[in-house]
N, C-alpha and C positions, 0 to 999 in steps of 0.2 A: 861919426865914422868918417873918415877921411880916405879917398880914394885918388891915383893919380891917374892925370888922363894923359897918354905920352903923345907928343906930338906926331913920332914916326909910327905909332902903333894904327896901320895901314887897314886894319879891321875896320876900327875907330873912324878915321878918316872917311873909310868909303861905304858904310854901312850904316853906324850909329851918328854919324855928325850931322848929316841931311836931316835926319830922324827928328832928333834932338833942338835942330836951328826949327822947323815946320813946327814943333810943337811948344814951343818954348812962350810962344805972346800968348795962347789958352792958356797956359801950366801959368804963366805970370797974373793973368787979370785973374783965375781961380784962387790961387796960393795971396793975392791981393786983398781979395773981398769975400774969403769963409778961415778967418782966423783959427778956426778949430778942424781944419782940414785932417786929413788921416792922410793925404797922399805929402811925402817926404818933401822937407825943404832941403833945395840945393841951395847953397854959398857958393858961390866962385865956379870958375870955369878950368883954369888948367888943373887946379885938384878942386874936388867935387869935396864939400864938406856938408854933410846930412845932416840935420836936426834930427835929437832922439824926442820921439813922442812920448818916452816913457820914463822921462825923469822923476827919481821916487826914491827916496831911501828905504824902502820896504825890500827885503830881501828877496832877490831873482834865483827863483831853486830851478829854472828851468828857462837855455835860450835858444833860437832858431831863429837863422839866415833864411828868410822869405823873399824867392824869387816871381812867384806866381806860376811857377811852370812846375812840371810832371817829370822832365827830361834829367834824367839821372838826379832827381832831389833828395834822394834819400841817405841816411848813416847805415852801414853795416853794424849789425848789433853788435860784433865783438870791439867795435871800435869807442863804443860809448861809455863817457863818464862823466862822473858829476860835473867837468868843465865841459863837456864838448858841447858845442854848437850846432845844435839838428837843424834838419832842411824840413823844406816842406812837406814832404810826404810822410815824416814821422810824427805829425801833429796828431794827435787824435782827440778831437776836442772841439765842442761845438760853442760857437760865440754868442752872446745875443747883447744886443747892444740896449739898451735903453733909449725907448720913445721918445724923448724931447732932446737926446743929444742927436741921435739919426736923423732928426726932423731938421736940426740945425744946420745939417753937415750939407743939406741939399737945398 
């Protein structure tokens, strides 16, 4: 995924960049020393390039843009189809991870 980050985008600037700079040596020495992390790898700075965790040739019948938040996450049902991209609040599905890969993660 490839995202750009504008320099005059004054959101950016005065809101996420402090954020971003303060969390960045944790996010680096994490993303460092747990190779199997689940929290996304950034590349680069003026555009942000993410590593997909779920590279696979296995066919994707179902995708969703996961923000972590509540705040208008959801698809309008008439809006949906076999390509759209649901949010978080349409997930309905519960996870479970496998004990020795959870173990590793931590």
């Amino acid at each position: 995924m490839l995202t750009d980050i504008l320099k005059d985008d004054s959101n950016f600037n005065s809101i996420c960049s402090p954020v971003y700079l303060n969390m960045l040596p944790k996010y680096y020495y994490h993303v460092g020393h747990h190779e199997n992390t689940l929290i996304t790898k950034f590349f680069g700075v003026r555009f942000v390039v993410m590593g997909n965790m779920f590279c696979t040739e296995l066919h994707i019948h179902c995708r969703y843009d996961m923000k972590g938040s509540s705040h208008e996450r959801f698809t309008e049902k008439d809006k949906i189809s076999s390509h759209t991209t649901l949010k978080d609040l349409d997930l309905k599905y519960e996870f479970h991870m496998d004990k020795k890969l959870r173990e590793s993660l931590f």
